[in-house]
N, C-alpha and C positions, 0 to 999 in steps of 0.2 A: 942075449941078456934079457930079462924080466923083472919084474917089479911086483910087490905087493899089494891088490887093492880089492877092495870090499863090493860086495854085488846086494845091496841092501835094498828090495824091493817084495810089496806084496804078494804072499804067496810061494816067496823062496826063502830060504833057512842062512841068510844074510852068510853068504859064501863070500869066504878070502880064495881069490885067484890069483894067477898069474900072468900078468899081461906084457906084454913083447914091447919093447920100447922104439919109438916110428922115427923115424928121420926127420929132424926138424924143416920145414918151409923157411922162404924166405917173411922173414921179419915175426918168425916166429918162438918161443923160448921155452923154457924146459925149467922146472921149478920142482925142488926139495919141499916136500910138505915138512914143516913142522906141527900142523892139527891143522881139527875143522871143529867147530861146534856143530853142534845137533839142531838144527831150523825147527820152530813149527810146520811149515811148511814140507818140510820131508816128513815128516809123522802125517800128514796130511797126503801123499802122494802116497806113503804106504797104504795107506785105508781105504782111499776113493781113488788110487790112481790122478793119472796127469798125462795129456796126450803132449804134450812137452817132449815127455819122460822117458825115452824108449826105452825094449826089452834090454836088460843087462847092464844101461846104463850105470855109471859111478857117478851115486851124487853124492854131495856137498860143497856149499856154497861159501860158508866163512871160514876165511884160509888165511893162516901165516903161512910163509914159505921163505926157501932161498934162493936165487937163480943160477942156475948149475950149469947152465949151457943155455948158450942163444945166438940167434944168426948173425951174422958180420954185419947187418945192415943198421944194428939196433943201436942208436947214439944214445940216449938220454939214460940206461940203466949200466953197468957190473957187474961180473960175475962178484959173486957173494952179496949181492944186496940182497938184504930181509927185506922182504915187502908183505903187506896186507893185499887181501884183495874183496872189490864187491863181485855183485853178481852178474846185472844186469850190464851189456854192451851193446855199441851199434852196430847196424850192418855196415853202415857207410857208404851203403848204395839209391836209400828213399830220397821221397822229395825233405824230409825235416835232416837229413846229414847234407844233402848236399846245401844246405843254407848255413849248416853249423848248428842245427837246434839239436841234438844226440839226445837230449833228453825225452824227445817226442819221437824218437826214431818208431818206425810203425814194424818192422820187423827185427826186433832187439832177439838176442840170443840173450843163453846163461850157462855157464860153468853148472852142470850138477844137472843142468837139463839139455841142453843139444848139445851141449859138450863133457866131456867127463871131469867129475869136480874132484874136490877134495879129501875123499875116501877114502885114499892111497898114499901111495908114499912119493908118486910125482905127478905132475900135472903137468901137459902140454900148451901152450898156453896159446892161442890162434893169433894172426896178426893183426887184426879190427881191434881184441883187447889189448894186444898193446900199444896199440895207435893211439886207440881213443878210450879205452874202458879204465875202469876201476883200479888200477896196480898202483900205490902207493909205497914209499918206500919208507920202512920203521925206523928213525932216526935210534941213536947209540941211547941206552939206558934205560929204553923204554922196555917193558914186559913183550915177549915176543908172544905168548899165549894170548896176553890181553889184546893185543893188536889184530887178534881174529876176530875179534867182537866189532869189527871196524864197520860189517857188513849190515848186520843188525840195528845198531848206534844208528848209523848213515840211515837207516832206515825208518829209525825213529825219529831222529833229527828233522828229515822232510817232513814227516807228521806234526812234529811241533812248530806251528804254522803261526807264530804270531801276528797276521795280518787278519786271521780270522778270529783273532781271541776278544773276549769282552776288553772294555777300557780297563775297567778294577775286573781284577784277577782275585779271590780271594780264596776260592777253595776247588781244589780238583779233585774230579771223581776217575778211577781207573774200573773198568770191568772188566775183569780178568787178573791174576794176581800170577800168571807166569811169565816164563821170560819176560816179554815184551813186554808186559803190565812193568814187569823191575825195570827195565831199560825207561820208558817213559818213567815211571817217578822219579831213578835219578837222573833222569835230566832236566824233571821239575826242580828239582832240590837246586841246579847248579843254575837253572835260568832265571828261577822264581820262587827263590829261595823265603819270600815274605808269604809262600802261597802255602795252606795243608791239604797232605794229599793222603785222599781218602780210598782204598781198595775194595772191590766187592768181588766174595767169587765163594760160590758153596765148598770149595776145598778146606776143611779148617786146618790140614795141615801146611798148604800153602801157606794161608795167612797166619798161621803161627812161625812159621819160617822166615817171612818178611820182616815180621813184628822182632824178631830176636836178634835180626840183622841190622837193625834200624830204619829198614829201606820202608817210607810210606810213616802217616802218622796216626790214621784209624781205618779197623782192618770190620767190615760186616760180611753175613753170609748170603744177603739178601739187601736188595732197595730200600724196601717197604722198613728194613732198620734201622734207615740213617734219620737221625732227628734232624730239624727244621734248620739248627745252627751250620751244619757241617752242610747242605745242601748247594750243590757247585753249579758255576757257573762255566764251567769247564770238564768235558766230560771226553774220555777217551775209552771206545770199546774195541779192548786190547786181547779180544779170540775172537771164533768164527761159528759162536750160538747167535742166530737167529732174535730168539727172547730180548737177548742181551741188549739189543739194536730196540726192540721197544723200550727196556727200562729207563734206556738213557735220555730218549726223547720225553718220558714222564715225570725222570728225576730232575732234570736240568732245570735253570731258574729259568723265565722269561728274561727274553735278552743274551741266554746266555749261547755256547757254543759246542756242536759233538764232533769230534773227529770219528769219522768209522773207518779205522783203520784193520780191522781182522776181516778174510775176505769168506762168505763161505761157500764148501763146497757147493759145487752146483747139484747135486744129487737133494740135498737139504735147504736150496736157498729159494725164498717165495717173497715177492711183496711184501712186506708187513710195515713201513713207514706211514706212520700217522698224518699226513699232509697237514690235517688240520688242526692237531699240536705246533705243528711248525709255523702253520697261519698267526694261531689268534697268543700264541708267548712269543712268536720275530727271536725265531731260532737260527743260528747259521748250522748247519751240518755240510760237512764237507770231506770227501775220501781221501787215499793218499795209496799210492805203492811204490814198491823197488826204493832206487835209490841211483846215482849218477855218480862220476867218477869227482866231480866238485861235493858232493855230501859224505863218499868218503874221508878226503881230504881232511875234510872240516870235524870227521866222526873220532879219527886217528889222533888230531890235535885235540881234542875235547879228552879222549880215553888217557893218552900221554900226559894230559893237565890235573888228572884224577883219577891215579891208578889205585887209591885206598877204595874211592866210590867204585870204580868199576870193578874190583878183584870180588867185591862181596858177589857178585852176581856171577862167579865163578863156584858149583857148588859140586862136582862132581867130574872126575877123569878117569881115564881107562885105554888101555894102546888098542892100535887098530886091530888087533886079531881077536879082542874080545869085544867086537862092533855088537855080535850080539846081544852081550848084556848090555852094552851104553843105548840102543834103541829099546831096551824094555825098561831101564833108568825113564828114560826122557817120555816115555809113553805111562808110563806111571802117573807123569805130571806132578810129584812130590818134591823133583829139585827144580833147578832153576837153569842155566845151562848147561850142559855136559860136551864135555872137552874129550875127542878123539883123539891121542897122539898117535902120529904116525912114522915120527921118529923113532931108531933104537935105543 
């Protein structure tokens, strides 16, 4: 028996194959896709590659699913549970698992990168992820689409660091006005609901897309155009330009705070942090990546609590055998997520 699954990589003509389905290990499980979204990240592996990423791999990282088969050993899940899933898992062999810190594991895998993602129409799922990784389970009435966003959210979420944020919060700047840029504003809206947030990103049809959505409250196409009133103290640069990472350090108040959360390619990435903007305005800047099987959790109950805010950021779908076009959709960068079904 075989299965249906997509071979989306730079250089090949995103081929649906046929893949032979493996015998499950012990403590291991077998998962019904219901979709994946589209990662920047995988747009990002298309272009420059990812030594992650091997030849032929099936990626995709944010996954609904259902579990259709699993080893006798597995207590805590169901056959038939809907589960969400993240990406990143432990090995369960370094020194930060053997203490319990999984979050700092030094040799983490990922579904979509050493393991095959959600591309297809099954996933195998390894027994480290379901020991210790990402697999949540969709409680009844919740959007099982929307529940693949869990991966992303989760990912945002860790970036929304309020320990690093100013005391008065009053205005947030996003650079960048795609997915991610939507994902952090609304979860500006639901955290810091008193704060405006403001978008930058030379797209204007992005930002007329947000604007029409409600997501964000003023949309420029550049820095240099935001006036003095709207100038944040709070600044997320949400893609993976270079520029973007100066603008943010120029535009931000003294005092205030940058997440750099888009990472860039290494082909394109050079020094360019201004040390001594950060000196003489007592700037915090701080990174952020992936996400852990507790920021799932938290992404899933956040999406489930605001399934109207989260569905707008659903702006495009298509089934898995026309992967082709959902990666020249999303490479486009004119919608906002794009939703693979891989269900029939």
């Amino acid at each position: 028996m075989t299965y249906k699954a997509a071979i989306v990589q730079s250089g090949q003509n995103n081929i649906i194959v046929n893949k032979p389905f493996e015998e499950l290990g012990k403590g291991e499980m077998r998962l019904r896709v219901h979709g994946c979204f589209i990662c920047g990240s995988d747009l990002k592996t298309i272009s420059y590659g990812n030594k992650r990423v091997s030849k032929d791999r099936i990626m995709g990282h944010e996954v609904s699913a259902t579990i259709v088969e699993m080893s006798s050993d597995i207590c805590d899940f169901n056959l038939g549970d809907r589960v969400a899933l993240g990406a990143d898992f432990p090995c369960l062999n370094c020194h930060y698992c053997s203490v319990g810190n999984f979050r700092r594991c030094t040799l983490h895998a990922a579904i979509g990168h050493e393991y095959d993602g959600g591309f297809a129409e099954f996933i195998r799922v390894p027994s480290s992820f379901v020991k210790e990784g990402p697999i949540v389970k969709v409680p009844d009435g919740a959007s099982f689409t929307l529940a693949a966003l869990s991966e992303p959210v989760a990912c945002c979420l860790r970036g929304f660091n309020p320990r690093f944020f100013p005391d008065e919060l009053d205005n947030i700047c996003i650079l960048g006005a795609g997915p991610i840029g939507s994902i952090i504003a609304t979860l500006s809206k639901i955290r810091v609901p008193q704060s405006t947030v403001t978008f930058i990103d030379p797209n204007l049809k992005r930002l007329k897309k947000l604007e029409s959505l409600g997501i964000g409250d003023n949309f420029y196409r550049n820095a240099e155009s935001i006036p003095n009133n709207l100038k944040p103290n709070l600044v997320f640069v949400a893609c993976s330009i270079p520029s973007a990472q100066v603008d943010a350090i120029k535009l931000v108040l003294s005092g205030g705070t940058i997440c750099v959360f888009g990472g860039v390619p290494d082909q394109i990435n050079e020094p360019i942090i201004d040390s001594n903007l950060i000196h003489y305005k007592e700037l915090c800047v701080y990174g952020t990546t992936g996400s852990d099987k507790g920021d799932v959790v938290k992404a899933l109950e956040m999406i489930c609590g605001n399934q109207a805010l989260f569905k707008k950021l659903v702006s495009f779908e298509i089934s898995l055998t026309e992967i082709g076009k959902a990666f020249e959709v999303a490479k486009r960068g004119d919608e906002l997520k794009v939703f693979v079904r891989c269900e029939n």
